[in-house]
Residue, then its C-alpha position, 0 to 999 in steps of 0.5 A: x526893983x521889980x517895979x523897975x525891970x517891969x517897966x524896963x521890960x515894958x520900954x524894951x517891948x515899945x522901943x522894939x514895936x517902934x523900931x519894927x514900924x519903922x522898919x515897916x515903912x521904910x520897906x513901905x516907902x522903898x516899894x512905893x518907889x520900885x517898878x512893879x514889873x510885868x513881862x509881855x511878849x514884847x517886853x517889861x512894863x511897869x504896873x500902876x494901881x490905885x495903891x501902887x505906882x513907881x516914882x522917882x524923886x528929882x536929884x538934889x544938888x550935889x557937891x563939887x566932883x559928884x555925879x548921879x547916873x539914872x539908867x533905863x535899859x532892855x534888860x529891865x532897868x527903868x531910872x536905876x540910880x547909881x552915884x560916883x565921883x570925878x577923876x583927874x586921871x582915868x585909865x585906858x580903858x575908858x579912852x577909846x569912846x570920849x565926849x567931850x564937854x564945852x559948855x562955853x559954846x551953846x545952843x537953844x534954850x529948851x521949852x518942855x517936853x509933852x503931850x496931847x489932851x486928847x479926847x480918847x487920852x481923857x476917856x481912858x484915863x476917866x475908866x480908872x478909880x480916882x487914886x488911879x487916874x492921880x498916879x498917872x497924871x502924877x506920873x506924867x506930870x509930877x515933880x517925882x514922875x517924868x515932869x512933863x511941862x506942855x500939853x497939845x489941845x486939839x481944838x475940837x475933834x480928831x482922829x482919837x475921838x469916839x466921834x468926828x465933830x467941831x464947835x459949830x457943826x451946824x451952819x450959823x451966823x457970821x458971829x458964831x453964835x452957834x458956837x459952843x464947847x462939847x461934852x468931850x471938853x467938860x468931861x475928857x479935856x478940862x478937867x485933867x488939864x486942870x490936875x495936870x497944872x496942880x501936878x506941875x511945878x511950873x507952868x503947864x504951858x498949852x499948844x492947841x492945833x485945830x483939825x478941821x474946820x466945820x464942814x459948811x466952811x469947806x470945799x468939799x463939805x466933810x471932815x475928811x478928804x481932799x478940802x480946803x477951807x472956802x475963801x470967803x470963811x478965811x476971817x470966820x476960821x480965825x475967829x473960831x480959834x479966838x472963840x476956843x480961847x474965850x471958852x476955855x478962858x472961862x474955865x481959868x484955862x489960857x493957852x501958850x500957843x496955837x498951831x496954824x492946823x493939824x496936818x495940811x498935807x492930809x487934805x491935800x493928799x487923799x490917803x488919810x481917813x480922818x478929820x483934816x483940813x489942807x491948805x496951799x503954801x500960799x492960801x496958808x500965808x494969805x490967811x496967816x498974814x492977812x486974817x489969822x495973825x492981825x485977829x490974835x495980835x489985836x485981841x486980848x490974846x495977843x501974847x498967845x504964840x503962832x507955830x505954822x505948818x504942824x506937818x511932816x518935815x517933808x516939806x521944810x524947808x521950802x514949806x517955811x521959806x514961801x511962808x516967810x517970803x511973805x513980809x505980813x505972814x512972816x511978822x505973826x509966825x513965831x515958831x515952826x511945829x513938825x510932826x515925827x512920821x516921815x522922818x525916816x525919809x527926810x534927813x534931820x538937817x532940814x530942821x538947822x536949814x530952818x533955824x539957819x534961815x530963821x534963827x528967830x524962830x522955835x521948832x517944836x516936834x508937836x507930834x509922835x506916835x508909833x504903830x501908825x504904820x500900815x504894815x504895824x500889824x499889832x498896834x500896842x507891842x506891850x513893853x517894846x523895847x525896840x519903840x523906845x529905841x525909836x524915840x531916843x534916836x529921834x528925840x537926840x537927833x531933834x534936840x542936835x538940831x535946833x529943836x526946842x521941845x518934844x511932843x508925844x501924842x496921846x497921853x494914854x490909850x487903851x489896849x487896842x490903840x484907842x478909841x479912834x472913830x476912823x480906826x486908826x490905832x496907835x501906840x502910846x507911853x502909858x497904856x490903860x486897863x481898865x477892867x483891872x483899873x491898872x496902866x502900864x508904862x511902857x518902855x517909851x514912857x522911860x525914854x521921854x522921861x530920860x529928856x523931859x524929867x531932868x532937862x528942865x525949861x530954860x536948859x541950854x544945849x550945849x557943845x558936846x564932841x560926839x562919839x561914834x558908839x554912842x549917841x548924846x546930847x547935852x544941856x546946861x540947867x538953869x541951876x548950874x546942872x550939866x545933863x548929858x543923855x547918852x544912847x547906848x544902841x548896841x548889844x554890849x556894854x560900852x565903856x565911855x569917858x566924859x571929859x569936862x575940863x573944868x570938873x574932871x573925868x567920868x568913866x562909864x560903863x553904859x549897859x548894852x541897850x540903855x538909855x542914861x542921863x548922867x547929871x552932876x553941877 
């Protein structure tokens, strides 16, 4: 009998050690998930390390009647999930803001969310310890971090390079034989698209835009300025690009896209400071229609996509209508690539002008950044919630019309805003310290995760009849799912009832200056 509570204590004395690991664990797997947060003066981020980052599982699917809502807000809440059931009736309160849901009536398909490999992206992230630089790039890329899908490659250097440089700085050959991949390729570019792909559940499709053709080939002989490409290099420039396509080939890296050239306008218009090159609506329909569209469609490469412009959208749609007036241009220019920066003056109608005209074609925003302008004094506002704001607003006007995927441009940055050769500092979704070995996730990293992380590729946007306190947009999955981001701008909570006439009614109680998506099958 002794032997026997004497073993019985010894079981008790196990059992409670065991219940008290699990407990542990537990605790250890709920912090795991949890956002380390971090108060700047401009507002909350979330702290990442080697041993600790936030993540959020994907949803699974749920039953008939069930919905899940995540909520980012000012008030520091970042994809906070909460869940709840339809209703066949709901009371009044909930009346006075209704949306609507007609998935019978559709839209675009959605190609992926994203951001730029840049050279500076790359040096950033390489400055953290291995653990480290696996959060971020899980973060951005993985299945339980905000699942971005596309990636920009600049062909070469850009601003965001610690130097201005090309693959043939120096005047070679009518072959390129001079032509050769830089340090900046096998250190800061390379490498991390290869564990962004491993991180990604499905393909990591690649869009790459060059900034500036080697100076030899241009008119005014520098990497900046007012120039433009020499004719007689117009079938050389084509070749180039085809050359990037070998080289990174040999490292098993193809690419979904090209862009016909970083920004034309800024070799037009001599304000800028940093690598361009400009061209003419007409120079860029000849070398489109008769150089760079028969080179890429008669090589190996010729499934490889051709996006024209990758500018303001200050020039559409007239920029596109003189290119497509040109039946050998038109038949090699598969989709239109627009940048963020001047949105503010132009209305976003000009993007349905564009699909209204040529309904064929896919409008990518390829590029956005914040803190660009001169009068942004402070370049990185550390947890700006105002800058998160900025990207909901633009992100759900752009899907509202027409487009198809939505790039960032840095992946990463420092605390300045760079390294950028011509100083030209910007903000960024993550920003990286490298003396602490930690980064940041700032409150634009949530908002862009609100779209990219549940709309998956393949998504359909669907009709949604929209409300004047909130703004939304909504998608049908591939998997069945019904995605609605919803908008809250205000500076008090907003009662909202959705309405889908097949499922039920949600009423929501949206927190003041909150971004939701609400997703339910």
């Amino acid at each position: 009998m002794r032997n026997f509570f004497f073993w019985f204590i010894r079981l008790e004395k196990a059992l409670l050690i065991f219940f008290l690991l699990c407990v542990s664990l537990a605790a250890s797997d709920l912090n795991a998930s949890q956002c380390y947060q971090k108060q700047f003066s401009y507002g909350i981020v979330c702290v990442c390390n080697s041993t600790h980052c936030d993540f959020t599982p994907q949803p699974k699917k749920l039953p008939n009647g069930k919905y899940i809502l995540y909520t980012s807000s000012n008030e520091g809440s970042r994809f906070t999930k909460s869940n709840g059931s339809f209703v066949p009736f709901i009371d009044s309160q909930w009346t006075s803001n209704e949306i609507n849901v007609d998935e019978n009536t559709s839209y675009q398909t959605i190609e992926g969310f994203g951001a730029a490999f840049t050279d500076s992206a790359g040096l950033n992230i390489k400055s953290l310890s291995n653990k480290t630089q696996e959060n971020l790039l899980r973060s951005y890329f993985g299945d339980d971090g905000i699942k971005y899908n596309i990636g920009r490659v600049p062909i070469g250097g850009s601003d965001f390079s610690t130097r201005a440089y090309t693959y043939a700085d120096e005047k070679g050959s009518s072959d390129l034989a001079n032509f050769s991949l830089q340090t900046e390729d096998l250190e800061f570019k390379i490498p991390f698209i290869r564990i962004a792909q491993s991180k990604t559940s499905e393909e990591l499709k690649l869009i790459a835009s060059s900034w500036s053709a080697p100076i030899w080939m241009k008119t005014n002989n520098a990497i900046s300025g007012i120039g433009f490409l020499k004719t007689k290099y117009m079938e050389l420039w084509a070749k180039y690009h085809l050359k990037f396509l070998d080289a990174y080939k040999n490292f098993n890296i193809t690419f979904w896209a090209l862009t016909t050239g970083n920004e034309p306008l800024n070799g037009i218009i001599p304000l800028n400071r940093f690598n361009s090159m400009g061209w003419t609506p007409q120079s860029h329909r000849d070398w489109i229609g008769q150089y760079m569209g028969p080179i890429l469609k008669s090589s190996e490469y010729n499934k490889t996509l051709l996006f024209a412009i990758d500018d303001q959208r200050i020039v559409l749609p007239w920029w596109m209508k003189m290119l497509m007036s040109d039946k050998e241009a038109a038949k090699y220019i598969d989709g239109v690539a627009v940048h963020w920066y001047l949105d503010f003056i132009v209305p976003v109608n000009v993007l349905s002008e564009v699909h209204d005209s040529f309904s064929n074609i896919l409008i990518l925003n390829t590029e956005a950044s914040q803190g660009d302008r001169p009068w942004d004094f402070v370049k990185v506002q550390l947890g700006s919630w105002n800058r998160a704001e900025k990207y909901a607003d633009n992100i759900i006007d752009d899907l509202n019309h027409w487009v198809q995927g939505w790039l960032e441009w840095n992946l990463a940055l420092d605390t300045t805003g760079g390294p950028n050769w011509a100083s030209n500092y910007v903000d960024a979704p993550i920003i990286v310290n490298k003396n602490k070995d930690e980064f940041y996730k700032q409150p634009m990293y949530y908002t862009i995760g609100h779209f990219s992380k549940f709309i998956t590729r393949g998504s359909v946007r669907i009709k949604l009849s929209l409300s004047s306190a909130i703004k939304s947009v909504g998608f049908k999955r591939p998997d069945g799912a019904i995605v609605i981001v919803l908008y809250n701008r205000r500076s008090k909570n907003i009662n909202v009832l959705i309405k889908d006439s097949k499922r039920g009614n949600i009423g929501l109680s949206l927190q003041k200056q909150s971004i939701n998506t609400l997703i339910y099958w």
